[in-house]
C-alpha positions as CSV (number, residue, x, y, z in Angstrom):
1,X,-7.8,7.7,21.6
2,X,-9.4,9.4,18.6
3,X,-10.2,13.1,19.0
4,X,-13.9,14.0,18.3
5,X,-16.4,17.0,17.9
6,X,-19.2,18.0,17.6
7,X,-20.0,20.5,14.5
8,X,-23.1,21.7,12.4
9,X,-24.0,20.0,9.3
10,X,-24.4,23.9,8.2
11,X,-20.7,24.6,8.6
12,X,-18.2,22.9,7.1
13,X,-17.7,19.3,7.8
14,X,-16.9,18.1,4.4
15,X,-13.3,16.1,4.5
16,X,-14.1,15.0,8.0
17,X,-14.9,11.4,9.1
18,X,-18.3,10.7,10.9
19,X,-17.5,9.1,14.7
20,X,-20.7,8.2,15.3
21,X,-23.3,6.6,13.1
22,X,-26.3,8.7,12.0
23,X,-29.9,7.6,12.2
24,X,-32.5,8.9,10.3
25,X,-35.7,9.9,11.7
26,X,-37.3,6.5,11.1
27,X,-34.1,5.0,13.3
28,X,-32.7,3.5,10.1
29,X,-28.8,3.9,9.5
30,X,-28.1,6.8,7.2
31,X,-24.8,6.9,7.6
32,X,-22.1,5.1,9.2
33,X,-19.4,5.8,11.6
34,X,-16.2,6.2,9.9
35,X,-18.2,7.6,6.4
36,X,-15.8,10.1,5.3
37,X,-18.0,13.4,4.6
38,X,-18.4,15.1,0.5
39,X,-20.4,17.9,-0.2
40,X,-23.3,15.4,-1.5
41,X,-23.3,14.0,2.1
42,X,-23.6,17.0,3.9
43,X,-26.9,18.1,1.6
44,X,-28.0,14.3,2.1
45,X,-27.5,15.4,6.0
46,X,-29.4,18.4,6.1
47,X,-32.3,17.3,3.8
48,X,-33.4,14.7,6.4
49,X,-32.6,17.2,9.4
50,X,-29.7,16.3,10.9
51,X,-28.0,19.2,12.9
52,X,-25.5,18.1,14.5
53,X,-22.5,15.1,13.9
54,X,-20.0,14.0,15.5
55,X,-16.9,14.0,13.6
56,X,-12.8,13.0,13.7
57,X,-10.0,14.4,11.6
58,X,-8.5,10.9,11.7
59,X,-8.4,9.6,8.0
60,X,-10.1,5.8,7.2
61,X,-10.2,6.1,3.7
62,X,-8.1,7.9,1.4
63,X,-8.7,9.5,-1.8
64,X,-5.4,8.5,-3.6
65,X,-2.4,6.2,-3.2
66,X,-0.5,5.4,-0.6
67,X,2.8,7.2,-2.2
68,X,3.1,10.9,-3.3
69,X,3.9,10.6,-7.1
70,X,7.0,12.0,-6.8
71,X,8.0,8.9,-5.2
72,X,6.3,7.1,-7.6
73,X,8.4,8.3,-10.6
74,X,11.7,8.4,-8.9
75,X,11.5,5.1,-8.1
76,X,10.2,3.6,-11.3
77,X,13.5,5.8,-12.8
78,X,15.6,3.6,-10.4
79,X,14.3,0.8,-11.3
80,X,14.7,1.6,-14.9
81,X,17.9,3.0,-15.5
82,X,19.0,-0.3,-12.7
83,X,17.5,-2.3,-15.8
84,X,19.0,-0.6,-18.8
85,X,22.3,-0.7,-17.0
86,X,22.3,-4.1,-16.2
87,X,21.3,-5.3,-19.6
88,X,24.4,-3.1,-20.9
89,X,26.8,-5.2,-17.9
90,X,27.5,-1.8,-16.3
91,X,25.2,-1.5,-13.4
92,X,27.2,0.0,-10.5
93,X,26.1,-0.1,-6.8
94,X,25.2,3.0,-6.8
95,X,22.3,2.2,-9.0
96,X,21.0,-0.6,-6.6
97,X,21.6,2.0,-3.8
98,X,19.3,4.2,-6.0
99,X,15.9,1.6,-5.9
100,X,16.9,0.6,-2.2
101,X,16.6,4.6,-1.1
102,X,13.3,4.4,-2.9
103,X,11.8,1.3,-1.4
104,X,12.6,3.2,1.8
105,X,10.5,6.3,0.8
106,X,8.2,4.1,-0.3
107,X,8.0,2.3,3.1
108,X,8.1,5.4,5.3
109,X,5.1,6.9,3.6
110,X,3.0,3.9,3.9
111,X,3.8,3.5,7.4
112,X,2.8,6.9,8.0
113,X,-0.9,5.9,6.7
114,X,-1.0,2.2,8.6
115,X,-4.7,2.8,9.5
116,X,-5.9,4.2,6.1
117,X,-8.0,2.0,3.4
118,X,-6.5,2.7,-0.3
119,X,-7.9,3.7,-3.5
120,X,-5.2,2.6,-5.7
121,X,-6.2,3.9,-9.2
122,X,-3.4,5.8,-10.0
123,X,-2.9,4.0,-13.1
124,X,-0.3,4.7,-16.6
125,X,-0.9,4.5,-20.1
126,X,0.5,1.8,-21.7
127,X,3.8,3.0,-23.2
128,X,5.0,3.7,-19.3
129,X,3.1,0.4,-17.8
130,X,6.7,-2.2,-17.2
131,X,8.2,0.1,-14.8
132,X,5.2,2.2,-13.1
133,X,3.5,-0.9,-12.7
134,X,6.3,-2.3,-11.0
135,X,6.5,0.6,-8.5
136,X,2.6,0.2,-7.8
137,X,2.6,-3.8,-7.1
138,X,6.0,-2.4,-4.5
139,X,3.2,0.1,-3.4
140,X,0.2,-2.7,-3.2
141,X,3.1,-5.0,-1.7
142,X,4.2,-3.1,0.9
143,X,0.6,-2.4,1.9
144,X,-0.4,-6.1,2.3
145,X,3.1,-6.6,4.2
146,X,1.9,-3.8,6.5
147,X,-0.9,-5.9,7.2
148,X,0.7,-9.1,7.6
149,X,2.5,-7.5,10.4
150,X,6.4,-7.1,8.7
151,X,8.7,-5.2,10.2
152,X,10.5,-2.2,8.5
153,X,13.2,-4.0,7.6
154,X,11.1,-6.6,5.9
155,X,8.9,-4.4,4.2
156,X,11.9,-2.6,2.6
157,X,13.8,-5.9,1.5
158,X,10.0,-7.1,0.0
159,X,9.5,-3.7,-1.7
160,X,12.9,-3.7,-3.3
161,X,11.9,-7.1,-4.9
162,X,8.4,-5.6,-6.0
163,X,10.2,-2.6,-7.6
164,X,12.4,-4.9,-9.8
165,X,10.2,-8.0,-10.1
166,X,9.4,-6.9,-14.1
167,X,12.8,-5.8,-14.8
168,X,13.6,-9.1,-16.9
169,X,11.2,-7.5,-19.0
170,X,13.7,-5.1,-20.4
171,X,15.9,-8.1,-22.1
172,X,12.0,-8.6,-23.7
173,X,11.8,-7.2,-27.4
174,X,10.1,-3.9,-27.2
175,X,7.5,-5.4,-30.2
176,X,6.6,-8.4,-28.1
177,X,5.8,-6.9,-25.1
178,X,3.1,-4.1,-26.9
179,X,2.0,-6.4,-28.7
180,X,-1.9,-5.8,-28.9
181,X,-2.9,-9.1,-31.0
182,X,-3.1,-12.8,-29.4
183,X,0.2,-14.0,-28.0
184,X,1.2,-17.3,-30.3
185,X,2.3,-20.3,-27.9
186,X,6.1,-19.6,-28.9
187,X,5.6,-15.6,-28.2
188,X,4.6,-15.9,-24.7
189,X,7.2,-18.7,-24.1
190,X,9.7,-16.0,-25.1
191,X,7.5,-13.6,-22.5
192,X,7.8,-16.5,-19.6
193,X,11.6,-16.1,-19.6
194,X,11.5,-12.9,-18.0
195,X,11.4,-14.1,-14.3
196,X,14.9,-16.0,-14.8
197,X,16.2,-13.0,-17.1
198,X,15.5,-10.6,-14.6
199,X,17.3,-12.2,-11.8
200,X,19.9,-13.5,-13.1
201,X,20.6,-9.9,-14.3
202,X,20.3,-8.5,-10.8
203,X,22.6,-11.0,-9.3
204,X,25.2,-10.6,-11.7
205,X,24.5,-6.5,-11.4
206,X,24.3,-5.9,-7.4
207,X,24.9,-7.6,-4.0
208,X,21.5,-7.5,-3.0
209,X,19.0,-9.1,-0.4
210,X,18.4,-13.3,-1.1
211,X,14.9,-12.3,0.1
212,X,14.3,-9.5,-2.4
213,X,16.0,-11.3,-5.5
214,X,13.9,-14.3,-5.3
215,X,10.8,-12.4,-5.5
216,X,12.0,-11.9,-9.2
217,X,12.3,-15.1,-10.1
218,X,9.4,-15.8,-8.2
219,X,6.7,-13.8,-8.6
220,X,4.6,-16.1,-11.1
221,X,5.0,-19.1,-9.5
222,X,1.4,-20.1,-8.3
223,X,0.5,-21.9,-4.9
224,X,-0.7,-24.9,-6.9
225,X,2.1,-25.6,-9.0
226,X,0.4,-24.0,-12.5
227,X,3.3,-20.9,-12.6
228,X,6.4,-20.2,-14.0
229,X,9.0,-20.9,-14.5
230,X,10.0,-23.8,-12.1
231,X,6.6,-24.9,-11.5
232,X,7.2,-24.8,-7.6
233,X,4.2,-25.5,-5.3
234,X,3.3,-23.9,-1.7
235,X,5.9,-24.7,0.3
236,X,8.6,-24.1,-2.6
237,X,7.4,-20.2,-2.7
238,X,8.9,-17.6,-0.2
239,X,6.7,-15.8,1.5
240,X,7.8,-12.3,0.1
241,X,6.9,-14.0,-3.6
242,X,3.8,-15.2,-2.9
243,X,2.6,-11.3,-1.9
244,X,4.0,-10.2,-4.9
245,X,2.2,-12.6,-7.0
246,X,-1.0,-10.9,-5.5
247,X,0.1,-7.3,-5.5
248,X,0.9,-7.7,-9.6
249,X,-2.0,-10.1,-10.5
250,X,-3.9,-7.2,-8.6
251,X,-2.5,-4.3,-10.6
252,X,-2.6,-6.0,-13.9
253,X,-5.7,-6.7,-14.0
254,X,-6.5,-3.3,-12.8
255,X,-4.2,-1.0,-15.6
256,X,-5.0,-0.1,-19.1
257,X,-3.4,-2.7,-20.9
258,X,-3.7,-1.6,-24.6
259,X,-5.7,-4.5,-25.4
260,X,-8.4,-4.4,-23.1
261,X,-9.4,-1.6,-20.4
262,X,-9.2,-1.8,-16.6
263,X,-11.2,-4.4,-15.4
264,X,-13.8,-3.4,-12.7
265,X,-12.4,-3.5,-9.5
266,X,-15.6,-6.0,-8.4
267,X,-14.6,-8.8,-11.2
268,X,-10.8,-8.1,-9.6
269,X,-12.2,-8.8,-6.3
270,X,-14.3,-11.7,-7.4
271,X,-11.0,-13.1,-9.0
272,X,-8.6,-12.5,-6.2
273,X,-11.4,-14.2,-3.9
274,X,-11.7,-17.5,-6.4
275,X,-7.8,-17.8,-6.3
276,X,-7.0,-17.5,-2.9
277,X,-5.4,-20.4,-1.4
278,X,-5.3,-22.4,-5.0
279,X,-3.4,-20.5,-6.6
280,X,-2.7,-17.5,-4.8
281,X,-1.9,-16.9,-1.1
282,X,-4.9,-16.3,1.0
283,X,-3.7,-14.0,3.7
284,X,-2.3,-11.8,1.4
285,X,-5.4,-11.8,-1.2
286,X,-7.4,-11.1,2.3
287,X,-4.8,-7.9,3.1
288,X,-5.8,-6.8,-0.4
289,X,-9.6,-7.1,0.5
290,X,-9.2,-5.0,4.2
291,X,-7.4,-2.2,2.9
292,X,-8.0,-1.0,-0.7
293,X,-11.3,0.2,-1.7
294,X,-12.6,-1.8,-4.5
295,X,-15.5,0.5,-5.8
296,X,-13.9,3.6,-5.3
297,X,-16.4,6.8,-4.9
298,X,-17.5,8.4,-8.3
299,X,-17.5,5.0,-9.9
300,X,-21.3,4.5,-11.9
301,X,-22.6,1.1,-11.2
302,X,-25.9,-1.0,-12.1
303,X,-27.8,-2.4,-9.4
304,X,-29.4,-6.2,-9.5
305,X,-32.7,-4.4,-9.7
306,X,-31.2,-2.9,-12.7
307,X,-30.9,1.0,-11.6
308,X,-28.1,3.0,-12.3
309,X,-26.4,4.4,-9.6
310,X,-23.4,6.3,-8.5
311,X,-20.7,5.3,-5.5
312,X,-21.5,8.5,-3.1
313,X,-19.7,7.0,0.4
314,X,-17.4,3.7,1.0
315,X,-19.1,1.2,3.8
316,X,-16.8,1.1,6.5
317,X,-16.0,-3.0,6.7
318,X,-17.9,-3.7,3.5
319,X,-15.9,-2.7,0.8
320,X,-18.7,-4.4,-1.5
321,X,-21.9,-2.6,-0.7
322,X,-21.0,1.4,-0.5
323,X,-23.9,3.6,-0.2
324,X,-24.7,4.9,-3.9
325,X,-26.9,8.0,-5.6
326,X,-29.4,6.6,-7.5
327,X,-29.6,7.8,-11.1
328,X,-32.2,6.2,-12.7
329,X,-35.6,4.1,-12.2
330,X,-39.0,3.4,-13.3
331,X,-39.6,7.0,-12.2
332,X,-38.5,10.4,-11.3
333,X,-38.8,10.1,-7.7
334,X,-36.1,6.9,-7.9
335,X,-33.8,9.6,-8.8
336,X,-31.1,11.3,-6.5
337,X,-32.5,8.2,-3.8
338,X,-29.5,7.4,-1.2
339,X,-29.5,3.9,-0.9
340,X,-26.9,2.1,1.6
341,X,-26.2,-0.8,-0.5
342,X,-25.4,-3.2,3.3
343,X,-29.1,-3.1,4.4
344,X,-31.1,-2.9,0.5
345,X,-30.3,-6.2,-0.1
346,X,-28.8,-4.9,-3.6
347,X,-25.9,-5.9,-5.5
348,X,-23.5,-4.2,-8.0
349,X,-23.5,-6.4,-11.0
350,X,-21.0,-4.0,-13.1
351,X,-19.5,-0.7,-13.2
352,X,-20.9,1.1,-16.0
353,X,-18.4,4.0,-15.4
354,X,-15.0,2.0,-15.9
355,X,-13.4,1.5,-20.1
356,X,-14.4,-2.5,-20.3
357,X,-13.5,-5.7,-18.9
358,X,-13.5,-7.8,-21.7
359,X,-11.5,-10.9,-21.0
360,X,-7.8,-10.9,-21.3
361,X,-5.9,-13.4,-23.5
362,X,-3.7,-15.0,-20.3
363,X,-5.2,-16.3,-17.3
364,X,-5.8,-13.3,-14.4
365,X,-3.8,-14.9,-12.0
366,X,-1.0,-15.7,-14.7
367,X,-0.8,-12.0,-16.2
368,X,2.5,-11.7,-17.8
């Protein structure tokens, strides 16, 4: 049972989650139960007269990621000195010990949030992206796991795999791989080798899990027989490979890339959504969907009436249709208008707010 109160929209409720939707005076939703409170909120509150809320302390939405980022560095330091040694055929155990203490942390801290939603924008610039990236996909990873119901034991062993997935990628010339042009044909055949290079590196480096290798070789194999590099269909692709092929498609097409900006979480979700059960696995694209928060609050976005408007408050169940700030219109009065984006009948066409989504040179699904 969730602990509630009752508190004053004049005191301080701001970090606290609404139990109990709120009705404005004309009986229309203003605010839904589970709305996690800002200071914009609480003067949105006030300003049509509301008192009184109910409220919980119990966190559905977080602000950041699921993993402190102290975690988040030592881990992608594990996973890169494991790579750097095992290129130079000295890796010891005590390096694979390293990542597997990491996935743990990793693991641990997720488990402690198994309720929360996630805004996972805690993204690196693009000299760091091989190995932080591969600690957020173990992050994204573990998340859908959580979801799909593994145990600990399984959710360690899968985010080992997702911490080391990339590390082929080291055996990759430096020059190839920051490369900002158009990949020639023979360049990202060079780039496709990775998967192979990185687990046969591992196995030759470490006694490790079967089920956390193979996500290395794995991880771009696609459901309908379009990946890399054995071409393997459905069947043919473990389980653990299959959510990492939709935790790094997910965070790829999310980073900074050099070559083109983040793309808008909405076009990610619309991509995810178009792949899932072609190419990608579907219960794991739908884990993605249910837990992260895909316009994150803050985020400036242009209606389909073509207003501007800014993400004030995430939709519990709707990740899609948040309620927004309105910042422009035909007049002054459009201004500062809370609109809750479920009952408008609006859209967001684009986020105005985010550095481009201009299209990439590989197929999303196929990111390299």
């Amino acid at each position: 049972m969730v602990a509630t109160e009752t508190r004053s929209t004049s005191k301080d409720i701001i970090g606290a989650y609404l139990a109990r939707t709120v009705l404005d005076a004309g009986g229309r939703v203003l605010l839904k139960a589970g709305t996690l409170l800002t200071p914009r909120l609480q003067r949105l509150l006030v300003r049509h007269g509301i008192e009184r809320v109910e409220v919980s302390s119990t966190p559905l939405l977080v602000a950041g990621g699921a993993i402190d980022r102290a975690t988040r560095d030592e881990a992608a330091a594990a996973s890169a000195d494991f790579a750097q040694a095992a290129l130079a055929g000295n890796a010891t155990e005590e390096h694979a010990a390293r990542v597997e203490r990491c996935a743990m942390d990793i693991v641990q801290q997720i488990q402690g949030l198994r309720h929360v939603r996630y805004n996972l924008g805690h993204l690196r610039a693009w000299d760091e992206y091989t190995f932080h990236h591969s600690i957020q996909v173990a992050e994204l990873a573990v998340v859908i796991g959580q979801e799909l119901g593994l145990s600990d034991d399984e959710l360690a062993r899968l985010a080992i795999g997702a911490s080391l997935h990339d590390i082929g990628k080291a055996a990759i010339p430096l020059w190839l791989l920051h490369k900002a042009g158009r990949l020639s044909a023979e360049e990202y055949g060079v780039i496709k080798t990775h998967p192979r290079l990185g687990w046969q590196m591992v196995r030759s480096a470490a006694d490790l899990w079967h089920t956390s290798t193979i996500v290395l070789l794995q991880h771009h194999e696609r459901l309908d027989g379009s990946g890399y590099p054995g071409g393997l269909h459905g069947p043919d692709i473990y389980p653990f490979s299959r959510i990492v092929a939709v935790a790094d498609s997910y965070d790829a097409m999310r980073a900074d890339r050099g070559y083109r900006g983040p793309m808008p979480a909405a076009e990610v979700l619309a991509i995810l959504s178009r792949e899932a059960g072609r190419r990608l696995d579907e219960r794991a694209v739908k884990a993605v969907l249910d837990r992260v928060n895909l316009l994150p609050d803050g985020e400036v976005v242009r209606l389909s009436d073509g207003r501007l408007a800014e993400v004030a408050a995430q939709n519990p169940g709707d990740p899609l249709h948040p309620l927004v700030e309105v910042l422009s219109g035909q007049d002054e009065r459009d201004a500062s208008q809370m609109l809750d984006l479920a009952s408008s009948g609006l859209e967001v066409l684009e986020i105005i707010a985010s550095r481009g989504s201009g299209p990439d040179r590989r197929e999303p699904g196929n990111s390299a």
